[in-house]
N, C-alpha and C positions, 0 to 999 in steps of 0.2 A: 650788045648791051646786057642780056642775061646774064650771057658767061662773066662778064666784069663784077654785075651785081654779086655773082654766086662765090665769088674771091674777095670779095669786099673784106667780111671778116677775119676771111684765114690772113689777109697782108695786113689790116690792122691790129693784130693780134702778135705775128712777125715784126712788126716796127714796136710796139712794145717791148717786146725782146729785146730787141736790140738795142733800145733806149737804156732799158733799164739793166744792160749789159755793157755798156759803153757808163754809168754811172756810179760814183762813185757811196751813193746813197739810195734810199730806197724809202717806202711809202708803208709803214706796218698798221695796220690795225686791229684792235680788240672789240671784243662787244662785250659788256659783262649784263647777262641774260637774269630778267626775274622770271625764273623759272614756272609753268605750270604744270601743278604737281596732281599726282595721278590719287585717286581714293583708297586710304589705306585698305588691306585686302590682304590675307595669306592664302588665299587660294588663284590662278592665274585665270585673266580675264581672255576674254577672245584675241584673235591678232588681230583680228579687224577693230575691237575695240581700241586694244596696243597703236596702232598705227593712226588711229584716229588723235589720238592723247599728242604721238611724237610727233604729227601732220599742225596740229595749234603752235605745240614750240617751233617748230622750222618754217612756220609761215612768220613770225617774231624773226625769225634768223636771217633768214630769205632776205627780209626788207632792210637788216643794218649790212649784209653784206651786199645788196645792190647800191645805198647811200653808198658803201666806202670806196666799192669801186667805182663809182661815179665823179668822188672826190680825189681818184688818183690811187687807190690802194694798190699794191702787189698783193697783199697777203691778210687774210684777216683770223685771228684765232677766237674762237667762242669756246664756252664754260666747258669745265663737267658737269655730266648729269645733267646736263643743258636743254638734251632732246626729251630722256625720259623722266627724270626728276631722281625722285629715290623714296622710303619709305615701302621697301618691299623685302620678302623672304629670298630664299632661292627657287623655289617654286613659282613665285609670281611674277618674278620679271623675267622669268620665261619665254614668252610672250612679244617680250619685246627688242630678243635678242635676233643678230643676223651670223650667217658665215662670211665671214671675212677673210677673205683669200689674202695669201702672199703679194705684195706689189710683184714680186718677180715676172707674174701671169699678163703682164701689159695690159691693162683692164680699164676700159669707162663705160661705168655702169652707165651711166647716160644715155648709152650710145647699142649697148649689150647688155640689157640689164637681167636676162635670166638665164646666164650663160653658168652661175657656181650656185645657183638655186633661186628663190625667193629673195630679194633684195630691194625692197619700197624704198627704204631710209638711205641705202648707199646710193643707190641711182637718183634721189634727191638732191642729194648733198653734189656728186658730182654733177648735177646740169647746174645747180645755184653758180658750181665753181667754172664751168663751160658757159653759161649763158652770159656772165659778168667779167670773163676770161680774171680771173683773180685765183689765188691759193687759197681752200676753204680749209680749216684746220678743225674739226670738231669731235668729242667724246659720243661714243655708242656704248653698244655690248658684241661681243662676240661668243660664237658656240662652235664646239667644237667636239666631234666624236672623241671618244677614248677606246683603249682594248680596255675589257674588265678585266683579266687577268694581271693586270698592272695596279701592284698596289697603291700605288697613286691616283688611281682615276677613281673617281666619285660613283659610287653608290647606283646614282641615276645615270651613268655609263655617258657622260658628256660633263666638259669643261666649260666654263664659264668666266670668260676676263672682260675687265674695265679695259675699254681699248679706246685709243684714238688711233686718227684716222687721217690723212692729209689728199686730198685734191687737187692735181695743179691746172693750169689755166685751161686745159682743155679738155679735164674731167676724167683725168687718169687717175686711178689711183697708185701714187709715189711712196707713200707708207704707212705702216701701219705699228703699231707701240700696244703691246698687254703692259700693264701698269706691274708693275712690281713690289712696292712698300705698299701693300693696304690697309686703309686706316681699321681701328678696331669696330666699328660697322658696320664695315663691307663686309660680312660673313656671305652675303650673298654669291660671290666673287673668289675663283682661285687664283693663287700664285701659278703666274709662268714657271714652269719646271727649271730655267734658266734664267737671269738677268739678261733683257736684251737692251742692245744699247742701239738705237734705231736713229741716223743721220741722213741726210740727202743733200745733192746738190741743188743749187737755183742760177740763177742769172745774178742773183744779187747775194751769195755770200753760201757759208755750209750750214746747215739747218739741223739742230739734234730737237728732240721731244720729250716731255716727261709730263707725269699727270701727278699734282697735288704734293701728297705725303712724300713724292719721291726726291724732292727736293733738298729734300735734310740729309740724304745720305750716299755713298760714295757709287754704289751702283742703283742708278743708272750717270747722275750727275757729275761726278767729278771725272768719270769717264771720257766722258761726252765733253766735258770742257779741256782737263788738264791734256787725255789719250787721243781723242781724234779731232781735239783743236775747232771745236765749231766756232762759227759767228755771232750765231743768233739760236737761243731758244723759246720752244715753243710748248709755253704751260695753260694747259687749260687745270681748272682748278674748281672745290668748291669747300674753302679757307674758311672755317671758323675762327674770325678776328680772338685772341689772346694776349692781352695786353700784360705787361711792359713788351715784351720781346719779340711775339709771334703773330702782329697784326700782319693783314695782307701785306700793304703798301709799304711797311716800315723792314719786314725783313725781305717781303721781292725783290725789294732798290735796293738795299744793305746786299742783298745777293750777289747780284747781276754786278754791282760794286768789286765787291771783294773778288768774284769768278775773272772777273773782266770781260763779259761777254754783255749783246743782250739779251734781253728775260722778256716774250711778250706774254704777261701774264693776265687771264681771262679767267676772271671769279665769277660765283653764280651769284644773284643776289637777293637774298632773304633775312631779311631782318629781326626774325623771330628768332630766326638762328645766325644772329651775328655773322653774316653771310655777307659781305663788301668788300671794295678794295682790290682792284683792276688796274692795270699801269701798261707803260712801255717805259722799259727801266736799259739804260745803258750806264758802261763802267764809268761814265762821268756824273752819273746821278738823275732823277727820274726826267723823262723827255716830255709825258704827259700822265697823269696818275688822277683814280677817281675813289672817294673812298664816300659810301651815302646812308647814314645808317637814320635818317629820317623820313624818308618815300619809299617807294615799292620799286620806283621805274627804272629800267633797264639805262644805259647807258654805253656810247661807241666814243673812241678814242682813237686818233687819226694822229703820226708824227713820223718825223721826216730821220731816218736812222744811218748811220754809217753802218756800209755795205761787209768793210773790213775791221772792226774797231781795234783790230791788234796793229792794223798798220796806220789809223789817224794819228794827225800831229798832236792830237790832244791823249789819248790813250794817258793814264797815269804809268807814272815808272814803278818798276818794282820797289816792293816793303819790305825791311826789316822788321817783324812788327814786334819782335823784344828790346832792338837795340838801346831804344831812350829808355825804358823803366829798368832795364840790367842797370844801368849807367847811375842811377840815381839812390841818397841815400831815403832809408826809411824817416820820415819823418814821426817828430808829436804828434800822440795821439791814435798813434799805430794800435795799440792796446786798448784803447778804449772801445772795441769792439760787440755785437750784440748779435744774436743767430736770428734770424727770419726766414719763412718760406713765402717764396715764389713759386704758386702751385704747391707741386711738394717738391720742390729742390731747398735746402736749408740752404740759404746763404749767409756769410760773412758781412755782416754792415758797421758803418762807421757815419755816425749823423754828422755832418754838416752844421756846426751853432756859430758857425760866424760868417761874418757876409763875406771875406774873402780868405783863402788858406790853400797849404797844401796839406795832402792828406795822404795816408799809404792804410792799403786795408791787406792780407792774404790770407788763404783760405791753405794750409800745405804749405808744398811749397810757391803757391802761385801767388804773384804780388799786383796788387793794380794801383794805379798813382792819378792823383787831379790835385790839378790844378785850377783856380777859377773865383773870379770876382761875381757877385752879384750886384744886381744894380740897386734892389734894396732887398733887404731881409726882412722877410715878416713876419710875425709871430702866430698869425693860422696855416702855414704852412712847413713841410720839415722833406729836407733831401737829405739823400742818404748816398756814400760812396760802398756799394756791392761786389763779391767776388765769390766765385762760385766756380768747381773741377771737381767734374763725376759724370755721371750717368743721367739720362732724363728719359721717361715716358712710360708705356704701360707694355703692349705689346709686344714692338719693337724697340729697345732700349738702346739709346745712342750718348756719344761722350759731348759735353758742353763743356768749354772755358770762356767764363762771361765775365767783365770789366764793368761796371754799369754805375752810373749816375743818374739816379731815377726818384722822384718825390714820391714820397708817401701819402695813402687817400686820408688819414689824419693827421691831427699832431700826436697821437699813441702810436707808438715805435710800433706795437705789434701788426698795424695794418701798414708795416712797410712790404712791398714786396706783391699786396694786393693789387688790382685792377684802376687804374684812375685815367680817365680822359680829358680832365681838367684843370687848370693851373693858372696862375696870377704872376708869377715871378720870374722875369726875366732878366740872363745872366749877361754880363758884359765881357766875359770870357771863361772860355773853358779847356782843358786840356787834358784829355784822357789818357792812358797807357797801358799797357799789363806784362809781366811776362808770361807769354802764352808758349807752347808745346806744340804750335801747328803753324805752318804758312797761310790758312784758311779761314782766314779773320775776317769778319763782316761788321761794318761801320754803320751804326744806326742813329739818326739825330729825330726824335717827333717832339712834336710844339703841339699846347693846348688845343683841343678839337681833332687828335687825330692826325695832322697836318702836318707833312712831312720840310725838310728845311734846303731845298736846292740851291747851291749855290754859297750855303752861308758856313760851309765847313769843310775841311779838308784833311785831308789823310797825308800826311808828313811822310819822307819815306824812311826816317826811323821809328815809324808806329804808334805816333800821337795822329789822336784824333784831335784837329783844334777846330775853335772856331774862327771865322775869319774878321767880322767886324760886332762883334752881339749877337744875339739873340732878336732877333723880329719880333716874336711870339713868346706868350709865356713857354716855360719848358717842363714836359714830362718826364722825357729819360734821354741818358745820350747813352750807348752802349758798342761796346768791341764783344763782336759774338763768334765764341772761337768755335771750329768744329774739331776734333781729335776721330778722323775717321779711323784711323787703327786700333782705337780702344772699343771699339764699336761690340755689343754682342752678336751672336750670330744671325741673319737674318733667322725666323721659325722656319723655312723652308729646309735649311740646312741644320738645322738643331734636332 
């Protein structure tokens, strides 16, 4: 009777496997964590103090990943900066770094936990993922010596990355990812000497990683999707929502969309800092998505995923996405055009003054075309048809071709292009297009409040974006968000 009890969990752990190896879908979950954040400080506090701060976040974490696996999870992905929060130097999160060895070393801290030194936070995480047999997916830090003789190596003779970290069911650690695109914040944090582009097998499909910023650009992401063909990615994140085009929800699902993969993407959540906006996004449109910018509390999201999405019968077919607007002539009113910035990108606009029309706006030589009925026009509000091919951002400077049909926050032309989350006017059809420069087009539809449109639009495979019966919800912006990874400047690593 012992010896049965004592196999009890290794054979139901085994039938696991093999359930979820014999299916052709799988159980994903996110958690999107309000973070507790550590007291600002540029000098580093004890580790005991450190471990105390990331021991509060992981008992938060702890509890949605025992729910998820309770509810059937394989997998659950939580935030960046999830464990430690952020608001620190490079001196001060010191403190609350670990070494993180290579997966190659067949490792469960759970089980070894002071086998490659000091490791509280990794032998945590791996029993959470052992005790619940589930994949925990969560962001650390890592350290690492350096030679000082190496003009690369910092100063203080150690390296220091934004790292995730992956768990599998019985507390191994299977991978591990230094982030690569750092946002202009992270000073705390070096670049990996390399782009790594970090994938694993599962029971249930191929797994690549990425963490936040990395998502805009070709290494590590287009990698990982177009070169070693994954299924499912795995984003922890912590997304300052930027409205028209780079809320969470609105360009994770546009992503995961356009890549064909899916995205399980795990935001932190703070509202001070437009911090929301968590999903499980597949290439058919979001499966479950959370976006909450009036409470503080945490939130878990639980959906049932296809295992293979390039081999479902639903998978969309490939896109032309210049075919229909090559095809087409400029219409009235091409000319009647006006410059605004989104941010600081100066776009091409063309207002919208009649309740149904077609329109042709281009910015170069890039054209983008709508078509679309409103169901009533009203005179406190004004949409605009935008076009926009160039460069975007501070740091790291990347190439945007944007198509967009987006309201303006007044009826003054000049706050077109500004921030708005709010809208009265719903359209009875719409039909976007552009001639774009990339096969890497991302389809984006948000409705008043934020609130994404599943179901209610589609991507044609000569590269209209329509609607399919109306509009549900008033409408903020529909937009084709192109990426031109070869015009890209160089990452600062290589400059």
């Amino acid at each position: 009777m012992l010896f049965s009890q004592a196999l009890l969990p290794t054979v139901v752990l085994a039938l696991a496997a093999l359930q979820a190896l014999a299916s052709d879908t799988f159980i994903a979950a996110i958690y999107e964590h309000a973070v507790i954040l550590p007291d600002p400080t540029e000098e580093p506090i004890s580790p005991d103090n450190a471990l105390a701060l990331m021991n509060k976040n992981m008992d938060v974490l702890e509890g949605a990943i025992k729910e998820a696996a309770q509810k059937g999870a394989h997998i659950i992905v939580t935030p960046e900066n999830g464990i430690y929060g952020w608001r620190y130097t490079r001196e001060s999160i010191y403190p609350y770094l670990e070494d993180i060895p290579d997966p190659v070393v067949n490792w469960i801290p759970c089980t070894v936990p002071s086998r490659f030194g000091p490791a509280p936070v990794q032998k945590r995480l791996s029993c959470m993922a052992r005790n619940n047999s589930i994949y925990v997916v969560a962001n650390i830090g890592d350290k690492k010596l350096c030679d000082s003789s190496d003009p690369k190596c910092p100063r203080d003779g150690h390296c220091q990355y934004n790292t995730d970290v992956v768990f599998d069911p019985q507390g191994k650690l299977v991978a591990r990812y230094h982030k690569y695109n750092l946002f202009r914040s992270e000073t705390h944090f070096n670049y990996p000497k390399e782009p790594e582009a970090v994938a694993f097998e599962t029971p249930f499909g191929k797994f690549g990683i990425f963490t936040c910023f990395d998502i805009l650009f070709s290494e590590p992401a287009l990698v990982l999707v177009s070169k070693m063909l994954v299924d499912t990615m795995l984003f922890p994140a912590a997304w300052k929502n930027v409205l028209p085009f780079l809320t969470a929800v609105e360009f994770h699902s546009a992503w995961a969309m356009g890549m064909g993969v899916n995205l399980l993407s795990a935001n932190t959540h703070n509202t001070s800092m437009a911090m929301t906006g968590s999903g499980l996004f597949t290439p058919e449109g979001p499966a479950a998505y959370h976006h909450d910018s009036a409470t503080e509390e945490g939130c878990l999201l639980l959906a049932e995923l296809s295992t293979h999405p390039r081999l479902s019968p639903t998978y969309p077919p490939a896109i032309s996405w210049s075919l229909y607007a090559t095809s087409i002539k400029k219409f009235p009113g091409q000319n009647d055009t006006f410059s605004g910035a989104v941010r600081r990108d100066i776009f091409t606009f063309n207002e919208l003054r009649h309740e149904a029309g077609n329109y042709t706006v281009c910015q170069g030589d890039r054209c983008c075309h709508l078509v679309y009925q409103m169901s009533n026009k009203r005179e406190d509000e004004v949409y605009v048809l935008g076009a926009f091919d160039g460069l975007h951002g501070s740091l790291i400077k990347y190439h945007w071709q944007i198509c967009t049909l987006l309201k303006c926050l007044s009826t003054d032309l000049s706050t077109c292009g500004q921030p708005v989350e709010m809208a009265q006017t719903r359209f009875e059809m719409f039909s976007l297009s552009g001639t774009f420069g990339t096969s890497y087009v991302f389809p984006e539809v948000l409705y008043s409040g934020v609130q994404l449109a599943p179901g209610e639009f589609e991507v044609l495979s000569d590269g209209r974006l329509k609607s399919k019966r109306g509009t549900s919800r008033p409408l903020i912006t529909v937009t084709l968000f192109g990426r031109l990874y070869e015009k890209d400047l160089p990452h600062p690593l290589r400059t």
